[in-house]
C-alpha positions as CSV (number, residue, x, y, z in Angstrom):
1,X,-27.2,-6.2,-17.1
2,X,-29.8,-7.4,-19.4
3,X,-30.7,-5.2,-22.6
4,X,-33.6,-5.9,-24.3
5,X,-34.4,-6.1,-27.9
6,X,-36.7,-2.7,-28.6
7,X,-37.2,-2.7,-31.9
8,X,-40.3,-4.4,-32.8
9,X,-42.4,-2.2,-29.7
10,X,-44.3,0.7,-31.5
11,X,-43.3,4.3,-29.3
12,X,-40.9,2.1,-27.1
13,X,-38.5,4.3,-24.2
14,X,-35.7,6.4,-25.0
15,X,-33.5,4.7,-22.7
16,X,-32.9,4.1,-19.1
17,X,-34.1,6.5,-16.2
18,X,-33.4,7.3,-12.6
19,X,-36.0,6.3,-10.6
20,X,-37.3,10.0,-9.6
21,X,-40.7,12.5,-9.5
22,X,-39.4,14.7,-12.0
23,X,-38.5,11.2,-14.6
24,X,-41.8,9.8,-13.7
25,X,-43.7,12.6,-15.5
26,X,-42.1,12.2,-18.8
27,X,-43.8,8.9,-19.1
28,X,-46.6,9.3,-21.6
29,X,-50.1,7.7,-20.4
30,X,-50.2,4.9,-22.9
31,X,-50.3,0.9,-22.4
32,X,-47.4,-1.2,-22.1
33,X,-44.4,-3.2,-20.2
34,X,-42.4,-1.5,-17.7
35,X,-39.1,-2.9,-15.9
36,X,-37.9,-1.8,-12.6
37,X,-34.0,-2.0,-11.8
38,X,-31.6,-2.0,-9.4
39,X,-28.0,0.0,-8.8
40,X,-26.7,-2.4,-11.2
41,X,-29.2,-1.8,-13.5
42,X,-30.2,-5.3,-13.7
43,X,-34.2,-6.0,-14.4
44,X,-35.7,-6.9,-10.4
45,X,-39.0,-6.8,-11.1
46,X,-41.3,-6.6,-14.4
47,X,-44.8,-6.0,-14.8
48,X,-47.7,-4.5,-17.7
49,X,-50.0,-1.7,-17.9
50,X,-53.1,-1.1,-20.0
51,X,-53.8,1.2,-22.0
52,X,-53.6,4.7,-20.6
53,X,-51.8,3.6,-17.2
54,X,-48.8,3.6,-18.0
55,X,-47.6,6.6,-16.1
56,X,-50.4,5.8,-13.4
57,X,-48.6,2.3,-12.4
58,X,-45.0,4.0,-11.8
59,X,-46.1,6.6,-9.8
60,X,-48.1,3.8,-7.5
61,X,-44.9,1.9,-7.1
62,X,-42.9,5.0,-6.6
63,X,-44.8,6.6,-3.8
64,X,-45.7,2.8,-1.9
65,X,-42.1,2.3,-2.4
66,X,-43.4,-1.7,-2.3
67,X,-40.2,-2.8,-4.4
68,X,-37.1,-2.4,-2.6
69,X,-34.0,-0.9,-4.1
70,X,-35.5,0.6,-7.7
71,X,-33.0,3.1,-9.0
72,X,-33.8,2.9,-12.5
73,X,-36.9,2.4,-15.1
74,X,-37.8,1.6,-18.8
75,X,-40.5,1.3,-20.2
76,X,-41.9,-0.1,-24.1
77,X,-45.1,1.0,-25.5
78,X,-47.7,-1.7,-27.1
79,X,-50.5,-1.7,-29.3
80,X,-52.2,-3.5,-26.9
81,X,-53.1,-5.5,-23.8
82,X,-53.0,-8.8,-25.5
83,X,-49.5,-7.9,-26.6
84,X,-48.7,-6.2,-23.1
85,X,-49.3,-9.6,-21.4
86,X,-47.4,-11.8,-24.2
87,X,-44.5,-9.2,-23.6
88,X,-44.7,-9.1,-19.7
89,X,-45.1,-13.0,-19.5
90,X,-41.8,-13.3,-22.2
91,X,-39.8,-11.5,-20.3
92,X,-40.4,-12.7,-16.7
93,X,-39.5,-16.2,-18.0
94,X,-36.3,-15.1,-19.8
95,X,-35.2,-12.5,-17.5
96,X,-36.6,-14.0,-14.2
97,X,-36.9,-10.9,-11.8
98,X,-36.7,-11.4,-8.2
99,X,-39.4,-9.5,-7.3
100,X,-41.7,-11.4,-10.4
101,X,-43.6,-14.7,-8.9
102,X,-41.6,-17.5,-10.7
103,X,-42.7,-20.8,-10.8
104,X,-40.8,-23.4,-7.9
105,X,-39.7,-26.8,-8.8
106,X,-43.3,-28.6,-8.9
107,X,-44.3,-25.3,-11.3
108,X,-46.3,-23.3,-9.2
109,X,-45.9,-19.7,-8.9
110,X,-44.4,-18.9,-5.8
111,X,-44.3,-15.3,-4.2
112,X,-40.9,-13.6,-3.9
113,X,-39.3,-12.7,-1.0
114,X,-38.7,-8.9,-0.5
């Protein structure tokens, strides 16, 4: 399971949550980085929100159901989008989601599979 470091995120998430309605509307409508994990609750997909959309973007994923097998969700507030993107793009690269495009061998960004 990967942990990451919190403490330098302004707000950040009190912790891990099930993936469920009544979770979802604890989330405060602010910007940030959100991660999406599995049964294991390793990190399968990571992406950023602006400012204000924070709750808006789970609840999207949550009623498309367009990521398979979610059963937890964190999220860490930023100042910023600037700093949501430095963040998000940090994170892919060390963490490497499967459901984040990651670059093949030649360095393009390939789609994952789902």
């Amino acid at each position: 399971m990967h942990q990451l470091d919190r403490s330098e995120f302004e707000g950040g998430s009190q912790g891990i949550f099930w993936w469920v309605p009544w979770e979802l509307t604890n989330v405060p409508a602010v910007g940030g980085v959100y991660c999406l994990r599995d049964i294991n609750q390793t990190i399968v997909y990571i992406a950023g929100a602006k400012p204000g959309e924070l709750r808006e973007k789970l609840n999207k994923h949550f009623k498309k159901n367009d990521i398979p097998d979610i059963y937890y969700f964190d999220w860490y507030q930023t100042s910023n989008e600037y700093e949501t993107d430095v963040v998000k793009q940090e994170w892919i690269a060390e963490f490497r989601p499967k459901h984040n495009m990651q670059p093949d061998d030649s360095g393009k960004l390939k789609k994952p599979d789902f």
